[in-house]
N, CA, C and O of each residue as an XYZ file, in Angstrom:
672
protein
N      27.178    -23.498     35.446
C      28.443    -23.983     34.887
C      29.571    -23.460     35.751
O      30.108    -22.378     35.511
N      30.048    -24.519     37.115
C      31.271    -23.993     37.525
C      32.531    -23.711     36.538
O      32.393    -24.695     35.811
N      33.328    -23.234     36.176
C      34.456    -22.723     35.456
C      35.747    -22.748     36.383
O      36.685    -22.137     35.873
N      35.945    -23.163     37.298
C      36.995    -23.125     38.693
C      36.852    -21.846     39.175
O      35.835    -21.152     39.197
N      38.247    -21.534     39.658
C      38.089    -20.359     40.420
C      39.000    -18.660     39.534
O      39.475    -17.603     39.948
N      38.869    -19.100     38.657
C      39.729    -18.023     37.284
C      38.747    -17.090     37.096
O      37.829    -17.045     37.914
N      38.771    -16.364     36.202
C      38.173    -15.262     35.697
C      37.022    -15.961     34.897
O      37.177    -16.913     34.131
N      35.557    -15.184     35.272
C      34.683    -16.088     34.519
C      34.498    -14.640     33.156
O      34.990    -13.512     33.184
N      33.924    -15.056     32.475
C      33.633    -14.335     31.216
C      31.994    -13.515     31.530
O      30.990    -14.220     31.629
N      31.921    -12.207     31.642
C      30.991    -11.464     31.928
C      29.555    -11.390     30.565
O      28.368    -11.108     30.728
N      30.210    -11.721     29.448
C      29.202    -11.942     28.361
C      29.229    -13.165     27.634
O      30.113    -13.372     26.802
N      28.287    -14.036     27.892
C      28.137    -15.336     26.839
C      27.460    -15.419     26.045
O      26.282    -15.752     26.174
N      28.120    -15.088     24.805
C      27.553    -14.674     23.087
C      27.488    -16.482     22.168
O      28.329    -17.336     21.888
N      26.427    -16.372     22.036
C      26.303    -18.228     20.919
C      26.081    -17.287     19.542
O      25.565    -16.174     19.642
N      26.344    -17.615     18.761
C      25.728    -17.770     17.208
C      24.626    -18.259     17.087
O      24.326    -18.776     18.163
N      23.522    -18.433     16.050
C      22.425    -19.227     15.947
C      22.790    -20.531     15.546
O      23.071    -21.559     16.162
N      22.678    -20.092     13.841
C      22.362    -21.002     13.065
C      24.057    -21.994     13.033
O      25.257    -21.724     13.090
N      22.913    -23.603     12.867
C      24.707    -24.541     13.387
C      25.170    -23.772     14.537
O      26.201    -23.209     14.168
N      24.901    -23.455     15.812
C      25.273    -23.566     16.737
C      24.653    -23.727     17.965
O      24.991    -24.412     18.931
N      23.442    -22.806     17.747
C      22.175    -23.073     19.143
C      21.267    -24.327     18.526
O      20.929    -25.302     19.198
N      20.984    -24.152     17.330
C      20.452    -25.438     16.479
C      20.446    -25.577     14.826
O      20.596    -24.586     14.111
N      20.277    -26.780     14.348
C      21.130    -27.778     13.515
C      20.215    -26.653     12.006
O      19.186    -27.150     11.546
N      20.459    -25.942     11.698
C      19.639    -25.275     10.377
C      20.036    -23.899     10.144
O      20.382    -23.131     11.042
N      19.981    -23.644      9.054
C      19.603    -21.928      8.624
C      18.732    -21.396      8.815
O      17.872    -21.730      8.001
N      18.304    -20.484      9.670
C      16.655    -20.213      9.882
C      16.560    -19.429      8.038
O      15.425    -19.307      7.578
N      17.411    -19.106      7.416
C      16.593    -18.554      6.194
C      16.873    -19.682      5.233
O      17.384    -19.255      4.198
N      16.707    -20.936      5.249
C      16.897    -21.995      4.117
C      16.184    -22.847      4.412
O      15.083    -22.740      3.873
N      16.368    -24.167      5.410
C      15.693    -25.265      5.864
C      14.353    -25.133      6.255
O      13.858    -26.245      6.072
N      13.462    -24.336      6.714
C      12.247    -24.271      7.120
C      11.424    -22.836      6.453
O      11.996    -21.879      5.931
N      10.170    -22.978      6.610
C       8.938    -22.619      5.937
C       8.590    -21.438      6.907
O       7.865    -22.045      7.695
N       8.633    -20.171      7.356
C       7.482    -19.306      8.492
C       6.072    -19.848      7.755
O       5.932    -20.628      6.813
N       5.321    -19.295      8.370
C       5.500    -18.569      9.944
C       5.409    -20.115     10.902
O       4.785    -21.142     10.635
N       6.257    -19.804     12.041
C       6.506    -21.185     13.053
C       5.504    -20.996     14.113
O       4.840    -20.039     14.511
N       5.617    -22.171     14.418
C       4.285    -22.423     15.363
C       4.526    -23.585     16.488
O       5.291    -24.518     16.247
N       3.788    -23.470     17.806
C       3.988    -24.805     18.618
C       2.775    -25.740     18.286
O       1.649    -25.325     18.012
N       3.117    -26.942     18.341
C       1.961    -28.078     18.195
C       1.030    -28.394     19.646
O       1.752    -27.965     20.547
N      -0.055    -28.868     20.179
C      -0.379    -29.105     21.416
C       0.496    -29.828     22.103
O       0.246    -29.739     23.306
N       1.713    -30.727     21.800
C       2.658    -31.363     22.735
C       4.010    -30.810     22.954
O       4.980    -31.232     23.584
N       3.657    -29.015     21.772
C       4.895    -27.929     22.364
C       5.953    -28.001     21.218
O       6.662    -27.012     21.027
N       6.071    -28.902     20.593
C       6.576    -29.375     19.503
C       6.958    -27.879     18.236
O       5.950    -27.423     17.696
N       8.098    -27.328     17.907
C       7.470    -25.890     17.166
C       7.715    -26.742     15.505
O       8.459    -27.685     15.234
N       6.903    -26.079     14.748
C       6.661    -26.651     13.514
C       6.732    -25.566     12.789
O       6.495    -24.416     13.160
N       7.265    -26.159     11.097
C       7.179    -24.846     10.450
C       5.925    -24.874      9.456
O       5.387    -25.980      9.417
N       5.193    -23.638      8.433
C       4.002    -23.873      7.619
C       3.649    -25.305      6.950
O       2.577    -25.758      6.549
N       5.331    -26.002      6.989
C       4.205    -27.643      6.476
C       4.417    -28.700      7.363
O       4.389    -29.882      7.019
N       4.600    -28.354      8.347
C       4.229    -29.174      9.668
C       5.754    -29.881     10.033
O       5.869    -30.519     11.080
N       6.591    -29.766      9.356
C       8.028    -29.984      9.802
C       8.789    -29.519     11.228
O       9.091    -28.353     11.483
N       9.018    -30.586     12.036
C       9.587    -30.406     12.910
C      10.635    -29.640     13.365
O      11.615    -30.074     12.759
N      10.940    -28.854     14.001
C      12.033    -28.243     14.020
C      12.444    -28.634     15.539
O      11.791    -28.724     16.579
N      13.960    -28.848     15.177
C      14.716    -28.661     16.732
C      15.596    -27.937     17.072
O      16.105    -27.205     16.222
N      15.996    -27.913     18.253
C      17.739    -27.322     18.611
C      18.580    -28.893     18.738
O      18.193    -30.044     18.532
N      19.706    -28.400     19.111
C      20.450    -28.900     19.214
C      20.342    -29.896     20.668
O      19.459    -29.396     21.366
N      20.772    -30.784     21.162
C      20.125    -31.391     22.014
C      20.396    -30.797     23.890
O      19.639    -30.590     24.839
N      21.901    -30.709     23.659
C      22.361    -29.382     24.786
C      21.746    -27.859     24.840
O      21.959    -27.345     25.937
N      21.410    -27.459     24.407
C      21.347    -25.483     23.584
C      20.078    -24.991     24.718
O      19.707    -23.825     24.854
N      19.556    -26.123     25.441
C      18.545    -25.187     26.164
C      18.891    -25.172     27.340
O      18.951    -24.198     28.091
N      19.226    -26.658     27.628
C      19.707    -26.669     28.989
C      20.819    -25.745     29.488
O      20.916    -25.127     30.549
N      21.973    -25.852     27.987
C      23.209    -24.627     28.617
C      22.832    -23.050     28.779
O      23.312    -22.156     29.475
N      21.939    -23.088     27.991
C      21.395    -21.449     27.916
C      20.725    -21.701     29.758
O      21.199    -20.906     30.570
N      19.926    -22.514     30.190
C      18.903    -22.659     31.360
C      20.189    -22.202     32.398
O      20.438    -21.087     32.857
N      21.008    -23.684     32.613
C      22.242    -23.492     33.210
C      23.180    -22.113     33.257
O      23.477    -21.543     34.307
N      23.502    -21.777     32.213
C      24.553    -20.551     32.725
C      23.475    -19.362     33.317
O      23.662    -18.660     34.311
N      22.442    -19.350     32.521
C      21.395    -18.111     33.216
C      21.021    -18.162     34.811
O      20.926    -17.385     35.761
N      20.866    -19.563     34.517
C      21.208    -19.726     36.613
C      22.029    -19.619     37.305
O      21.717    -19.533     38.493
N      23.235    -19.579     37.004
C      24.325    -19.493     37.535
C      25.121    -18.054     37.301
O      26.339    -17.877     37.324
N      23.984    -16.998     37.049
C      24.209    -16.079     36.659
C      25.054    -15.107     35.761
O      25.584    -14.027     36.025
N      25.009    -15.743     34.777
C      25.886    -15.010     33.251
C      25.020    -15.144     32.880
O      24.072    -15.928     32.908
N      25.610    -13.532     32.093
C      24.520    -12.894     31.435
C      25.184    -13.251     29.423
O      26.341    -13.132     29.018
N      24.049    -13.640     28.681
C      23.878    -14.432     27.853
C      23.421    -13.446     26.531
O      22.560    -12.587     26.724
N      24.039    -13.612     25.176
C      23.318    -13.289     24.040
C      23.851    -13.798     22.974
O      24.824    -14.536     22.815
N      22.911    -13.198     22.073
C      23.140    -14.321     21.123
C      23.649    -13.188     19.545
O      23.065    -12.104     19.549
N      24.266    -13.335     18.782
C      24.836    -12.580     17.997
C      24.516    -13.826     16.317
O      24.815    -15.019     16.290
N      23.970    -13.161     15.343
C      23.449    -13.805     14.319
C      23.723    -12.657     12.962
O      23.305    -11.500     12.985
N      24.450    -13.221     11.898
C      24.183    -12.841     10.831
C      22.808    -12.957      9.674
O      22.638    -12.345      8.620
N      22.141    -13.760     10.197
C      21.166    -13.783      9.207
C      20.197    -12.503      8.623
O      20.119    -11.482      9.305
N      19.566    -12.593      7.510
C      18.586    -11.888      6.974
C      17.472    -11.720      7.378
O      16.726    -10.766      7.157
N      17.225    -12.968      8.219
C      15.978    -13.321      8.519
C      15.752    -12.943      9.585
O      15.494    -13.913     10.298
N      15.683    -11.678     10.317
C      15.727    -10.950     11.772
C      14.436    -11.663     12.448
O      14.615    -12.382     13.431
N      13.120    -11.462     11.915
C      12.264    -11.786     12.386
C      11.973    -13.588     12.666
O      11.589    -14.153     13.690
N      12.226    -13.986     11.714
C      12.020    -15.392     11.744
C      12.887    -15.861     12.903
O      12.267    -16.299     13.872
N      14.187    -15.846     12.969
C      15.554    -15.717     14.344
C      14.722    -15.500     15.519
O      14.819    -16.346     16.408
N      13.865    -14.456     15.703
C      13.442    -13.903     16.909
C      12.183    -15.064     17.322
O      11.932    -15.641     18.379
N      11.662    -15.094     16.218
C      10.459    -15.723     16.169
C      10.869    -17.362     16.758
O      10.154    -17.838     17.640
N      11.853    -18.035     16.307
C      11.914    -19.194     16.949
C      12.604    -19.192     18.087
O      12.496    -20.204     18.779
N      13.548    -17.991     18.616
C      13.833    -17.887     20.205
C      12.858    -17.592     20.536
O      12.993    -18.095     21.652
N      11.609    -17.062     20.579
C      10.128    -16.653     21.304
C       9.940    -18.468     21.213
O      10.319    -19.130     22.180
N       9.374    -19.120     20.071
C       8.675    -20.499     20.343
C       9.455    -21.115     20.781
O       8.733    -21.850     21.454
N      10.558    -21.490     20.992
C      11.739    -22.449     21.724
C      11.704    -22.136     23.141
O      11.959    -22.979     24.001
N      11.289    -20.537     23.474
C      11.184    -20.284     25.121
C      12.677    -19.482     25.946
O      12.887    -19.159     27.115
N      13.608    -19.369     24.522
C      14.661    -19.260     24.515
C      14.521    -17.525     24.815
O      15.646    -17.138     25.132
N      14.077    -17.003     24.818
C      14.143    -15.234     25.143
C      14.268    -14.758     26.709
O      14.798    -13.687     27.005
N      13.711    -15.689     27.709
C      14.031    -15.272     29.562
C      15.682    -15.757     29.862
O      16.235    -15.675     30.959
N      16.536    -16.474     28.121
C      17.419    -16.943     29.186
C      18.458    -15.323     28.322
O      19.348    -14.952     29.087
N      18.424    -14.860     27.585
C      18.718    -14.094     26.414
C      18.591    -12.778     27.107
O      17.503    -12.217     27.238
N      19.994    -12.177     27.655
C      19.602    -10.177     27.862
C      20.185     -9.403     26.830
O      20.078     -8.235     27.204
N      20.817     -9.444     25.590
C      21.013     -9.026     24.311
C      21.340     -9.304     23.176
O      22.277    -10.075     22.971
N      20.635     -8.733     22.174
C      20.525     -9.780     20.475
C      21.012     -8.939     19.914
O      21.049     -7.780     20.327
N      21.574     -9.403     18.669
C      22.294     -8.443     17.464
C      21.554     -9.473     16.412
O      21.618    -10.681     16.641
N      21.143     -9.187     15.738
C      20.335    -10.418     14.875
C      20.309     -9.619     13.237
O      19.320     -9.035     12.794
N      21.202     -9.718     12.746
C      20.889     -8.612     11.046
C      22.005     -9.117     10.417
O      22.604     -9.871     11.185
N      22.586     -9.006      9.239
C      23.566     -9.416      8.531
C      24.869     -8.299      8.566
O      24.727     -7.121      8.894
N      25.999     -8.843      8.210
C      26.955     -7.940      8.678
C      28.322     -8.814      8.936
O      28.340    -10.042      8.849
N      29.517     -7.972      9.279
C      30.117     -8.652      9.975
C      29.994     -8.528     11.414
O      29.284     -7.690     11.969
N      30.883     -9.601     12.135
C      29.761     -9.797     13.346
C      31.072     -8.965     14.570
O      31.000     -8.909     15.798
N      32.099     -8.454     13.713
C      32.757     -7.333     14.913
C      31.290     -6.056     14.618
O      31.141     -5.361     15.624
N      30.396     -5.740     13.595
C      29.790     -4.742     14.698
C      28.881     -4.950     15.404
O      28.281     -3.976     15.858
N      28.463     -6.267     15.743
C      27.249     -6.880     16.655
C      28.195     -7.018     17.813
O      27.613     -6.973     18.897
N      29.878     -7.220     17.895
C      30.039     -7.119     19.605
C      30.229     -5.863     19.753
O      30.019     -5.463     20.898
N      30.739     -4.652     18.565
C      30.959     -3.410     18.942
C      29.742     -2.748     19.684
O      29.829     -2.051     20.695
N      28.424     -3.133     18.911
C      27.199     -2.790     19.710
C      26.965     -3.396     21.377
O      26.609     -2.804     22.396
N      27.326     -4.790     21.133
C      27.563     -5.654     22.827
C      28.450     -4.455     23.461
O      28.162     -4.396     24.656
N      28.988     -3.912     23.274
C      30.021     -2.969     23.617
C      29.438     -2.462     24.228
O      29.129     -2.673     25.401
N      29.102     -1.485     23.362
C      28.815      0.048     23.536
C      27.300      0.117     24.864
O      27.088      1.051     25.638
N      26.532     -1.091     24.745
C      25.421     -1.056     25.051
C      25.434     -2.232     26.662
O      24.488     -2.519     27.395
N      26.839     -2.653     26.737
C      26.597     -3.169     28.548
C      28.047     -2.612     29.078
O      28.611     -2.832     30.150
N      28.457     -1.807     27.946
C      29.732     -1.621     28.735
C      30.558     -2.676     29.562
O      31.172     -2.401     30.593
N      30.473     -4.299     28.799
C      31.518     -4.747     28.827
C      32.516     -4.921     27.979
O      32.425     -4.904     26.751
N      33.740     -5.135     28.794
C      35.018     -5.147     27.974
C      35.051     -6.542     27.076
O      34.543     -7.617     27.397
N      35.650     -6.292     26.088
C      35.731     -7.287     24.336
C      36.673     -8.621     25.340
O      36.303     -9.761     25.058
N      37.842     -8.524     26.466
C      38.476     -9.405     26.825
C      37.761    -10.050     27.909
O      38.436    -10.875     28.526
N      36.220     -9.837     28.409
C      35.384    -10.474     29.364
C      34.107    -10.809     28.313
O      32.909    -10.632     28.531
N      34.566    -11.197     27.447
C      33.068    -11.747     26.568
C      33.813    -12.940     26.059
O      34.933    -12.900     25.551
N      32.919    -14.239     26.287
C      33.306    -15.229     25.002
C      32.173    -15.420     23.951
O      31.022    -14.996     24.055
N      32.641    -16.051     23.039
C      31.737    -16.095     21.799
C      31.707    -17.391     21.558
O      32.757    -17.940     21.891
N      30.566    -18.397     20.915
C      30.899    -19.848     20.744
C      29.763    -19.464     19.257
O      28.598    -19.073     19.195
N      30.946    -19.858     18.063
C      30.193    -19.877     16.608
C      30.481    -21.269     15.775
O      31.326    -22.042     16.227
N      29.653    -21.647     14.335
C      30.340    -22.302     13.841
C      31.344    -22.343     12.406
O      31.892    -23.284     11.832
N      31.306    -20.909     12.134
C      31.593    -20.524     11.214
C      33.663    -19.549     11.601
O      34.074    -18.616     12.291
N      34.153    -20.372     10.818
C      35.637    -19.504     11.229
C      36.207    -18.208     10.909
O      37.203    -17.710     11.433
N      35.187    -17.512      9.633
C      35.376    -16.184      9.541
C      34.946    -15.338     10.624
O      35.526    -14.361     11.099
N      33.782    -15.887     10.965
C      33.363    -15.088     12.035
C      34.227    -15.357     13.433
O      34.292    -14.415     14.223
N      34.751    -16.339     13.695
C      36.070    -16.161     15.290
C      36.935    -15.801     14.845
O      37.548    -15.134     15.679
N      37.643    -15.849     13.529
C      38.247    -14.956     13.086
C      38.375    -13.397     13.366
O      39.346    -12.811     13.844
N      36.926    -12.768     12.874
C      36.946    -11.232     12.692
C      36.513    -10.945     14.266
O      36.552     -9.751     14.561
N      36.195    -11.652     15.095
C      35.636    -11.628     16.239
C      37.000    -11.825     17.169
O      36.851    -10.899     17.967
N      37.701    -12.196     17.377
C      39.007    -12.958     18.147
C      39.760    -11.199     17.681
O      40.301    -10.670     18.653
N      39.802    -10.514     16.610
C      40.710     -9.377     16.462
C      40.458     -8.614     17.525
O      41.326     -7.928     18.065
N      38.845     -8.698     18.034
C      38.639     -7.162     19.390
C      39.313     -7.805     20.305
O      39.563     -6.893     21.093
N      39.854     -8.908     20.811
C      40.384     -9.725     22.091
C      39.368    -10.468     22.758
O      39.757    -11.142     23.712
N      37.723    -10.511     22.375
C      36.863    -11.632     22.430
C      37.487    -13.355     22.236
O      37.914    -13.823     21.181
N      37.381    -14.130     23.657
C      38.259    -15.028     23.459
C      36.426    -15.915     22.799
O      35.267    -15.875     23.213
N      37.284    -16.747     21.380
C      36.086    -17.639     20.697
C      36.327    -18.928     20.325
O      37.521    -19.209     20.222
N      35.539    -19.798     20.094
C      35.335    -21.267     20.139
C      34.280    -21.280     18.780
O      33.148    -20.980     18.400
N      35.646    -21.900     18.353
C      34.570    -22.523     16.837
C      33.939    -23.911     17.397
O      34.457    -24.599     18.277
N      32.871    -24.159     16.802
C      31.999    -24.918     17.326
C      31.390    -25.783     15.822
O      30.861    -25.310     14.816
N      31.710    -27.154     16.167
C      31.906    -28.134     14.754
C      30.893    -28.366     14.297
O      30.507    -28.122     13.155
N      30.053    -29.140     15.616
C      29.039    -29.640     15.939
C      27.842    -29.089     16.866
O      27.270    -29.847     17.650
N      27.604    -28.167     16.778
C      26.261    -27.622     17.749
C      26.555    -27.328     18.851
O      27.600    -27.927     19.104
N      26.202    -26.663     19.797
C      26.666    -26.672     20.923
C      26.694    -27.391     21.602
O      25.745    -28.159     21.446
N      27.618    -27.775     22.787
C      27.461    -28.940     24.111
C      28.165    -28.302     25.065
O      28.753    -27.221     25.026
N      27.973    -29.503     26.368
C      28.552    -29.184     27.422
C      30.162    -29.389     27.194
O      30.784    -28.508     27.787
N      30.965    -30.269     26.528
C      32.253    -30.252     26.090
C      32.711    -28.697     25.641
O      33.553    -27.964     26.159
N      31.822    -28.468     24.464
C      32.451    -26.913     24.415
C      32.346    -26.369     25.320
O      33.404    -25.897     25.735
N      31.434    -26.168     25.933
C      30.858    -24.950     26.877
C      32.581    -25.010     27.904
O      33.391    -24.093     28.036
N      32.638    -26.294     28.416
C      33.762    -26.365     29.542
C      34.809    -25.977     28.758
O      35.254    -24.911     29.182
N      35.688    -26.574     27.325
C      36.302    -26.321     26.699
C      36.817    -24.857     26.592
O      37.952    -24.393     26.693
N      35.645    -24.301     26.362
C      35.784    -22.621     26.353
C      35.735    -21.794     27.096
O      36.027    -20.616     26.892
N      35.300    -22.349     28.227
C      35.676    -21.583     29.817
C      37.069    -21.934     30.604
O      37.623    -21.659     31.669
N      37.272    -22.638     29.536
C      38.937    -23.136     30.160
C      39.877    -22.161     29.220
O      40.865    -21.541     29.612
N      39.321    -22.175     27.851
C      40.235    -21.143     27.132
C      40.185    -19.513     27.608
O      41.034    -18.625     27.533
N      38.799    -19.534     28.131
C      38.595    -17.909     28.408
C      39.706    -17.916     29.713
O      40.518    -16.999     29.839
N      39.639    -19.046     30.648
C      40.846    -18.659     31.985
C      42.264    -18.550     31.136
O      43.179    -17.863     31.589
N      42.368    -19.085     30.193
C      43.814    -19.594     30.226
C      43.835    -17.587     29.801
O      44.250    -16.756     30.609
N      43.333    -17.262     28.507
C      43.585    -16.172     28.092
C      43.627    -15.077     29.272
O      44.537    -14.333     29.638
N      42.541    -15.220     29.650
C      42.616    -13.735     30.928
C      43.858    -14.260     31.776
O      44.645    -13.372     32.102
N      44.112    -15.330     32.117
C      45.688    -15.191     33.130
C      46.471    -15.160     32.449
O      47.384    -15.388     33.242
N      47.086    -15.024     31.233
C      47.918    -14.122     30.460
C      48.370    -13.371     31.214
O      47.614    -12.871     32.047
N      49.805    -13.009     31.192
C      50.307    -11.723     31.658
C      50.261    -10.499     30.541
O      50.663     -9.375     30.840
């Protein structure tokens, strides 16, 4: 993902649920998840599960282009969360998770503390507005996200992260 020639954002934080893909991992589907022989991941009654139709490729893309990527989740469901980034394939593009319930300033305070980057070189893309809310107070520049993730946001929000860092 070129971004021009501005300040790129050193941490790219997604949300899960409604944002990497279309569900609650603790409501809509059944554990334990599983892949089908055509790769397909399914939950205990054979229900399909997807992402979102962008969410792998942008995760593939920025990991190639070297930003470093995580994913920050309120849910309950720690294991199940983990469990479908393992079957989705989604964990080589992923270098840190906060995955537990909470508010989600202490999942970047932990992003913090634990790459020693700064709160004004991280963006966040969620779909929930309490959370860019309580998240936007550390100076994390964030993108509520309506509809799932895409390449519109993705550019969208690398344009907001320049505009903010060239701030005087």
């Amino acid at each position: 993902m070129e971004s021009g020639h501005g300040p790129k954002p050193k941490l790219v934080v997604f949300d899960l649920d409604y944002t990497l893909w279309p569900f609650w991992v603790d409501t809509h589907f059944t554990p334990p998840f599983h892949k089908d022989s055509d790769g397909n991941v399914l939950d205990s009654r054979q229900a399909k599960i997807l992402l979102y139709p962008d969410s792998k490729d942008i995760l593939k893309q920025l990991n190639a282009d070297g930003y470093t990527i995580a994913v920050a989740s309120r849910t309950s469901c720690t294991a199940e969360a983990n469990n479908l980034l393992e079957k989705f394939d989604l964990n080589k593009y992923i270098s840190h998770k906060q995955i537990y319930p909470g508010c989600k300033k202490n999942h970047f305070s932990k992003f913090h503390a634990t790459t020693g980057i700064k709160y004004e070189d991280m963006i966040f893309f969620d779909d929930e507005y309490r959370n860019v809310s309580d998240v936007s107070e550390k100076g994390v520049t964030c993108i509520f996200v309506e509809h799932g993730i895409n390449w519109k946001e993705i550019k969208d929000g690398f344009n907001k992260f320049q505009r903010n860092r060239n701030r005087p």
